[in-house]
N, C-alpha and C positions, 0 to 999 in steps of 0.2 A: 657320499651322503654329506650333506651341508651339514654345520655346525648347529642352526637355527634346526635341523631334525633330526641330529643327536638327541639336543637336549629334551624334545619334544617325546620324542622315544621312551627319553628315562624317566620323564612325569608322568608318562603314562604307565612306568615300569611300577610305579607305586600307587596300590589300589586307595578308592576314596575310604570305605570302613579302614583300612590301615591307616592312614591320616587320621581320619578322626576318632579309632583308638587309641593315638599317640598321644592326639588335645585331649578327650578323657582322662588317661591314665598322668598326664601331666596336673590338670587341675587336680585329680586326686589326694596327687600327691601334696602341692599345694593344701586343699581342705585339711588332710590330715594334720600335716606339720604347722599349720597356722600359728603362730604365736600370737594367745591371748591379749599380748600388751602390742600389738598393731594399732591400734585403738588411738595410741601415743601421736599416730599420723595428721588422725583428724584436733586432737587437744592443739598440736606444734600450730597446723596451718592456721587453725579456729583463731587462735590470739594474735598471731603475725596477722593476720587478718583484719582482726580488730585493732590492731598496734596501729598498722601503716591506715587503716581511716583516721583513727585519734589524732595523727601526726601529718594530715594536710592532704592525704594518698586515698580519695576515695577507691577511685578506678581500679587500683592496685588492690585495696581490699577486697572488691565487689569478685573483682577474679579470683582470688586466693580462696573467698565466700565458696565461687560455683566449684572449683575444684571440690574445695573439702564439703560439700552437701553429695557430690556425686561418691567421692570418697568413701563417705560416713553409709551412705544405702550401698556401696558394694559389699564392705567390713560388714555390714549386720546381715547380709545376705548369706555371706560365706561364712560366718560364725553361726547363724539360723541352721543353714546347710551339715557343718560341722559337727553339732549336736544332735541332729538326725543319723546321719550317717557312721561318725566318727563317737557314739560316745562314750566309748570307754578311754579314747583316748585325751577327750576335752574334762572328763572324771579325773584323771592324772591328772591333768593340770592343775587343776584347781584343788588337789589337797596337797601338791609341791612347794616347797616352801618359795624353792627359786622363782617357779611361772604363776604360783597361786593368785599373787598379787597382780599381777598382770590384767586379771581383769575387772579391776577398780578401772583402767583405764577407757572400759566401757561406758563406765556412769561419767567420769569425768570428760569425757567427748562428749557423751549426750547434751551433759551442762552446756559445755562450750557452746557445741552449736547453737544450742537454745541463746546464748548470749550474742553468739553474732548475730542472731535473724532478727533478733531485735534491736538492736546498735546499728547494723548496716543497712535493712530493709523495715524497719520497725513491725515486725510483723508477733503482734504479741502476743495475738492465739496461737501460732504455733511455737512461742515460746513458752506459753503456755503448758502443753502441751508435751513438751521434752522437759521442763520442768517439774511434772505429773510422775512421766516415764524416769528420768533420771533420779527422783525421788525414792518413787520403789525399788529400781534398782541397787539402787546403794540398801536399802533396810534389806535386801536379800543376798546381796556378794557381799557386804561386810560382815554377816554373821555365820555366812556359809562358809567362807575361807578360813576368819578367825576361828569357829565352832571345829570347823579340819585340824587346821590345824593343831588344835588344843587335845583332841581327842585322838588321834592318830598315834599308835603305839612304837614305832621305826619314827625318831627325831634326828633329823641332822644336828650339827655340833653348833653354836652359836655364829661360829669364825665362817661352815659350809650355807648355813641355814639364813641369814641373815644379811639384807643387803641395802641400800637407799634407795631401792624400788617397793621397797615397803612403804615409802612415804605417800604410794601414788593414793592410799586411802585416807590420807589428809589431805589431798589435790581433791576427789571423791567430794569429798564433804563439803570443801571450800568454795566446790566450782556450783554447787547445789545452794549454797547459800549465796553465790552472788546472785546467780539467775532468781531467787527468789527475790533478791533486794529489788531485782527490776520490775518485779509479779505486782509490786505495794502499790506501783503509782498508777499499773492497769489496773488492778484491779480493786479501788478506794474501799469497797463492801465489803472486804476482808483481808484488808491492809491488818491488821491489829495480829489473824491468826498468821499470816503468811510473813509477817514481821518476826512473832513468835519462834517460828520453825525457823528462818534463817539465822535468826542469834543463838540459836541452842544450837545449830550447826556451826557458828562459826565458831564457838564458845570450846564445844566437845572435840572441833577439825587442831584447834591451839592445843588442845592440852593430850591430843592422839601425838600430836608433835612431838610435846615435851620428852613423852613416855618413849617413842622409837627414837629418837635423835641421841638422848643420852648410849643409849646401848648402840647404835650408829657411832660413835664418837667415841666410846670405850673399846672399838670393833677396833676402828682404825687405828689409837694408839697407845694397845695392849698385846694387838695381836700381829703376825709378820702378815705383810702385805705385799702383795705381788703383783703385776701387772693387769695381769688378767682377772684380779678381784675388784679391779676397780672397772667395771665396765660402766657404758655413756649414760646407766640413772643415777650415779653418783650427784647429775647435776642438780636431780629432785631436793636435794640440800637445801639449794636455793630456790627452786622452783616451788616448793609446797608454803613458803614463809612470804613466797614474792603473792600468790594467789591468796593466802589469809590475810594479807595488807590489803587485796582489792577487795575483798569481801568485805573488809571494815568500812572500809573507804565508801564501798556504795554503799552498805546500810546507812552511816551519814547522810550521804547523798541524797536520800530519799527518806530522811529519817522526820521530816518535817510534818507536822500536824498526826503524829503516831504518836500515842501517849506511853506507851509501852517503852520507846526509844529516848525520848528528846528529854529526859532525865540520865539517860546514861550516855548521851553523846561525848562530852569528857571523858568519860571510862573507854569507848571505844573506841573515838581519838590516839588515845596514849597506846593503849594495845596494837592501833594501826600503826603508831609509824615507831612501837619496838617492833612485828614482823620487818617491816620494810630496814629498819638497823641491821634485823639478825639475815634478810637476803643479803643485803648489803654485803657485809660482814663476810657471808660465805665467796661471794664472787672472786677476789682475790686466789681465796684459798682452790678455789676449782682452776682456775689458770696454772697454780704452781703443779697441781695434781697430773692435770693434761700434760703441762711440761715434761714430768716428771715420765708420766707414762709413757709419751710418743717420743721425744728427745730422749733422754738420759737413758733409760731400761729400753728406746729403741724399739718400739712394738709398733708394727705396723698397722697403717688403718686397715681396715676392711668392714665392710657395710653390717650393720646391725639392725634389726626394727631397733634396739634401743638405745640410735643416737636422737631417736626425735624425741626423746627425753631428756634432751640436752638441748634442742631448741626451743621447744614448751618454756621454759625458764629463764630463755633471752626475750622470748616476746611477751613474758610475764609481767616481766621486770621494766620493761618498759612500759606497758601497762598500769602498772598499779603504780608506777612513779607518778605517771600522767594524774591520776586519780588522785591521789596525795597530794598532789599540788593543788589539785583544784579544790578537795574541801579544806587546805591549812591554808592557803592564801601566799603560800612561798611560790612565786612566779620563778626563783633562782633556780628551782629545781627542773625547768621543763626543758633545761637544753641535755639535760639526760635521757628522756623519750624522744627526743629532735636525732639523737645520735645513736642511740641502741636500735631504732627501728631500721637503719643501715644492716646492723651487722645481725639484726634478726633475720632479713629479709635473704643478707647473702649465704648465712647461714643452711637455712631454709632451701636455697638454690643448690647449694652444695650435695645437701642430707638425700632431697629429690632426685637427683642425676644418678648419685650414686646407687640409690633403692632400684632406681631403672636397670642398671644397668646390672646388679644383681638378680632383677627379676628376670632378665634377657640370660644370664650364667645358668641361673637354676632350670628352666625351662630347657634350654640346651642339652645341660646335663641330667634331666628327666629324661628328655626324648633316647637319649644315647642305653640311658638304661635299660629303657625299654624295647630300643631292638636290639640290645645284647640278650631279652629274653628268650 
């Protein structure tokens, strides 16, 4: 028998319903296990997106764009799906102190997107529109997670319970208020209300900050710290301070002929570029941590949904630099988005491969379990 009807042989040795209870019982597994803060995927690509148009790279944006629009309807499909089929186990998540917050990073993708479609394709009804979406969402997982967690009689310990992935619900808030900065200039009839809502957002997204960064900060050096406590949303640090500097920045932006604003432009000025001090600030200190973590304690990578919570942060940052520059008139500052959109991009490339190439492991190792059944 020829080699070409061996193989022929053994494909036919395995029935089609066997195949494709293998692909069911694989996505299942998938659906169940989802991690809520997936979500991080579309926020990462959404502003590298916007970063590399801002910075000379449309083409490079508009692709990055179609990715994460295809991205963002898979996530809300298999999260839709999840809470159908899976919900006792999407109920866990969300009164965990660890995964609870994880899904702010719904609302905060929503934001996003809404922010590219309008930056990249100008398309402002449906920024519109995720604006809308992203609004309610947030008045419903912020009080649903916090109201949990408040109420919930079994509390982890400060040092177990608490981490910088808390902060994605100042990312939440901040990413809502920008996309509404953009809402004022479409839509002038009610520029005044839609003004309103994003300064009480950016206003409330500052001082959610204050409140978790101190105990964030009292975490790290009060308590022992391990390698493994510091996982990739550590970099929300900088990430949620970098997104409340662009929020400032485009309310400025568009803060013109709004009466509500153009008395407090000065106040939100100074507030803009303390966040953008205090990202600053932190970026250093996240390199010596990385250092610290993968060098020196020696822990190896291995893929996370939340290192794109570590990329979100670099194409933040380059971001609201960009925007800073442009309402203070400091032109010195823009070869710092000329150069961070590099290393958001390779970034970016890196976090992607490797997600692949775990979705390729996990898959593998679904099938395998499955016919060990």
């Amino acid at each position: 028998m020829s080699a070409s009807g061996g193989l022929a042989t053994r494909g036919r040795g395995v029935p089609a319903y066997r195949r494709t209870s293998v692909l069911i019982y694989i996505f299942s597994d998938l659906l169940r296990t989802l991690d809520p803060a997936y979500f991080a995927l579309v926020m990462a690509t959404g502003i590298v997106a916007i970063a590399s148009h801002l910075t000379g790279m449309p083409s490079v944006g508009r692709i990055l764009a179609l990715i994460n629009c295809a991205v963002y309807l898979l996530l809300a499909g298999m999260t839709f799906l999840r809470a159908l089929l899976f919900p006792r186990a999407m109920l866990a998540d969300l009164v965990d102190h660890q995964r609870g917050v994880g899904f702010f990073t719904i609302v905060a993708a929503t934001a996003i997107l809404g922010s590219q479609s309008v930056i990249l394709f100008g398309a402002y009804r449906l920024g519109a529109g995720l604006w809308i979406a992203a609004s309610v969402l947030l008045l419903v997982i912020v009080y649903a997670v916090f109201a949990a967690f408040t109420v919930k009689e079994r509390k982890p310990t400060l040092a177990e319970g608490l981490h910088s992935g808390w902060l994605v619900a100042v990312v939440a808030m901040q990413g809502v208020a920008t996309l509404g900065a953009q809402m004022m200039q479409a839509f002038a009839v009610h520029a005044q209300e839609i003004a309103f809502v994003s300064l009480v957002l950016w206003s409330a997204g500052g001082m959610l900050y204050i409140w978790m960064i101190s105990l964030i900060f009292y975490r790290y050096t009060f308590f022992p710290l391990k390698p493994l406590d510091l996982k990739a949303h550590y970099w929300i640090n900088m990430g949620a301070m970098a997104i409340s500097s662009l929020a400032g920045a485009m309310i400025v932006r568009f803060s013109a002929g709004i009466s509500l604003l153009e008395g407090l432009v000065p106040f939100i000025k100074g507030f803009t570029l303390f966040y953008w001090a205090t990202a600053t600030w932190w970026f250093p200190m996240l390199i010596i941590l990385a250092l610290w973590r993968h060098v020196y304690k020696r822990l190896p990578f291995t893929y996370d949904p939340l290192y794109w919570g570590m990329i979100f942060p670099l194409g933040m940052y380059t971001t609201c630099t960009f925007r800073l520059a442009e309402i203070t008139n400091l032109s010195f500052l823009k070869w710092i988005p000329k150069c961070f959109v590099f290393v958001s991009l390779t970034a970016w490339l890196l976090i992607f491969s490797a997600m692949l190439r775990s979705l390729y492991l996990s898959a593998v190792s679904a099938r395998r379990s499955y016919v060990k059944q």
